[in-house]
Structure formats: structure tokens, C-alpha cells
N, C-alpha and C positions, 0 to 999 in steps of 0.2 A: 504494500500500500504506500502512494506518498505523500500520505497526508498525516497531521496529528487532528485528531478532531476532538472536541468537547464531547461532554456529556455522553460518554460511549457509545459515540454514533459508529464509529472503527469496531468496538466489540461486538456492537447488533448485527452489523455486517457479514464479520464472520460464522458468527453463530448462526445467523439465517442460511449462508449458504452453504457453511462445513458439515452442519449437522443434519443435513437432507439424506433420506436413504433414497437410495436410484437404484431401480429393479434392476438395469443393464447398465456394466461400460457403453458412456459416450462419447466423444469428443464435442465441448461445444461449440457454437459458429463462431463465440466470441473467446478469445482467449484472457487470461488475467491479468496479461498488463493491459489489457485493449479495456476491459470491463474498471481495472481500475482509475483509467483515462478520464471512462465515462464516468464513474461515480465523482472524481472530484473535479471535473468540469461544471459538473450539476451542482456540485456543494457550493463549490468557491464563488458561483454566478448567482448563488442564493436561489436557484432556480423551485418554483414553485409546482408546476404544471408543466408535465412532461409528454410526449406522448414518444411511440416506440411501436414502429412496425417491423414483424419478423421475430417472435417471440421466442419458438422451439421451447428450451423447457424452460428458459427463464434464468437463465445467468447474467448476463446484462440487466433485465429487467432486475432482478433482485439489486442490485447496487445501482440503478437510477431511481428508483423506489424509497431506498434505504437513501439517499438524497433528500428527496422530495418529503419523507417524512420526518426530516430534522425542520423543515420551513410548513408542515401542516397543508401538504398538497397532495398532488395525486399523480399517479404515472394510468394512464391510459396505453395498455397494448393491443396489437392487433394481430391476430394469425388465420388463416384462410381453413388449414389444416393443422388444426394444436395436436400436441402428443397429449397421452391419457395421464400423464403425469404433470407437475408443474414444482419445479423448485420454492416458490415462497408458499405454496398450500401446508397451513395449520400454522401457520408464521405470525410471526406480529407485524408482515410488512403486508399480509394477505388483505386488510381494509384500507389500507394506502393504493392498492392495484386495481384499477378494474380491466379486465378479461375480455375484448371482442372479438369472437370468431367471423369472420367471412372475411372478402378482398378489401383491404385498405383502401385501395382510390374511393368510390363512390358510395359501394354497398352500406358502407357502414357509419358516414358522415353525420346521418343523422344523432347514431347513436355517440356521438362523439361531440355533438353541439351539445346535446342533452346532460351528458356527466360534466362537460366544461360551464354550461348555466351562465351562460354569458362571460365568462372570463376567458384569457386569451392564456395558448400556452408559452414557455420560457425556452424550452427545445423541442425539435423534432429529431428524433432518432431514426433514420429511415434505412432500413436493413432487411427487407423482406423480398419480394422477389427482382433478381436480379437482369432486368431489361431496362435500355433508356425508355423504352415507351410507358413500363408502369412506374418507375421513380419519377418522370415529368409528371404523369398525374397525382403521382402522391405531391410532389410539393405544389402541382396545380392545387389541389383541391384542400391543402392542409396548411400551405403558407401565408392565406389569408386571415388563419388564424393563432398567427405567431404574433406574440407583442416586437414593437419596433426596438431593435436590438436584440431580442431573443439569435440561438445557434439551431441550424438545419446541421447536424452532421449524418453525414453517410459514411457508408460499412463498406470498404474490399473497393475499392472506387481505382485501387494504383492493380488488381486484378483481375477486372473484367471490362475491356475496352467499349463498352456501351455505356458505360456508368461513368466511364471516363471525360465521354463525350457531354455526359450531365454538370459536370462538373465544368467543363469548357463553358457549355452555356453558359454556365449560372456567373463565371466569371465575367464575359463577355455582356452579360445583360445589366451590368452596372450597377446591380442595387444589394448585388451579397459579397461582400469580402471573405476571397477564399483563402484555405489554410492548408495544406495537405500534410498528414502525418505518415510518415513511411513505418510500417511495423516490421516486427519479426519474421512477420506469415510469409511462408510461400507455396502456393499450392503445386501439384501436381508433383514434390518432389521426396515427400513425405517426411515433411519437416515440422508438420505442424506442431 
């Protein structure tokens, strides 16, 4: 972790996510310096209101949750196809999360104005399926409800050259300051 944080918000952290039983070995999409990135991007920005597409079982989620409920927010996930499992279930982060099953762009907007009640969120975590066509739509249809200054970060963007391309836009469109973080991952070499 590299953070110190107050009031054992580092303890709950781990405790929420070491102490999960997982039926099967996983690997998961997000690794732990990538998930600790996230957690204290969230913390440091005082971020209130998260939202987070590309759930799988919830390791990311669990540390942008574990965020959000040091500031009395909510992390909003979404997954098309969830596993029958989920790492923060029986947790103390489990009423900080809510859970949307179907496609992120459109299907599920509604329910996503509805848990947000008029307030805007502080990041968008956009991690789910990997096409320039459905991550345009997700920030089409999700970055109007970003507060001004809030963070759109995207997942695997330096390994999959269509996401790449998202990332070009968004630069070129003049109105998001982009950042690029190079990780450790590299696929296809089994290095994960």
C-alpha cells in the first residue's frame, strides 16, 4: 500500500479483501499495485461517488469502495455477466457498493441516475468491455455525469490498440487532461 491513512481505513482494507474465501484460484483483471493506485487516487481526491465498470469479482471494487467509505459515498458497479461470487459480500464495504448487472453504456443509466439522486460522480473507473466502440459510449453516456474536475480513468489502454485510440480522442478533444501510467502487466507473455 502507499498510503498511511487515519482511522484504519488501511486495516479495513485489508481485512475486507484478505479475508474472502474464493471457491477457485483466480487471477484478477486488476493486479495490487494497479488496485492500490486506485484506492489512493480515490482517497487522496477525497472522492465521494465512484462509479466502476467491469466488476468480475471485485478487487478493484473493494479498494475504491473502501475509499469512498472513508468520505460517506458510494461506489456504483456494473457487470453484464457477474461471477456467483463477489469479494466485498458479508463485508462492511457491502452497503457502501451497489451491484448492476447488465451493459454499462445504456441498459442500465437509469438505474445509475437513480442510486446517484441527483449528485454527480468524482471518478469513472471504466474497465469492462474492451472495444473503442463500447468505452466511447460509456464515457458518452457516463461523463455527463462526472463533477467538473472529477478523473475518467481507464484499464489496459497501453494493451489493447482500440482503447488506445480512446485515449487519443479524449486527448485531442481538448477538454480531459490525459495521464498515462505504464504498469507491470504484460499480456500474452505470462507474466502476469
Amino acid at each position: 500500500f502507499f498510503f498511511q491513512a487515519e482511522d484504519g481505513i488501511r486495516d479495513d482494507l485489508v481485512t475486507g479483501v484478505q479475508t474472502c474465501a474464493l471457491p477457485i484460484f483466480q487471477y484478477d483483471p486488476v493486479e495490487l499495485p494497479v488496485a492500490d493506485l486506485l484506492f489512493n487516487l480515490a482517497y487522496n481526491s477525497h472522492s465521494k461517488n465512484i462509479l466502476e465498470t467491469g466488476t468480475s469479482r471485485g478487487f478493484s471494487t473493494c479498494h475504491l469502495a473502501t475509499a469512498a467509505l472513508a468520505r460517506a459515498g458510494k461506489l456504483i458497479t456494473i457487470d453484464l455477466d457477474p461471477l456467483p461470487y463477489h469479494l466485498w459480500e458479508g463485508s462492511k464495504l457491502e452497503p457502501t457498493i451497489y451491484f448492476l448487472k447488465g451493459r454499462s453504456s445504456l441498459e442500465v443509466k437509469s438505474d445509475v441516475e437513480g442510486i446517484l439522486n441527483g449528485e454527480l460522480f468524482d471518478i469513472l473507473f471504466l474497465d469492462s468491455l474492451h472495444s473503442y466502440e463500447h468505452l466511447i459510449a460509456e464515457i458518452q453516456v457516463y461523463e455527463p455525469m462526472l463533477r467538473i474536475g472529477g478523473m475518467v480513468i481507464l484499464h489496459d489502454t497501453l494493451f489493447y490498440d482500440t482503447l488506445g485510440f480512446v485515449v487519443d480522442d479524449l486527448e485531442v478533444n481538448g477538454r480531459f487532461q490525459v495521464v498515462t501510467i505504464d504498469t507491470h502487466r504484460r499480456h500474452g507473455d505470462n507474466t502476469r
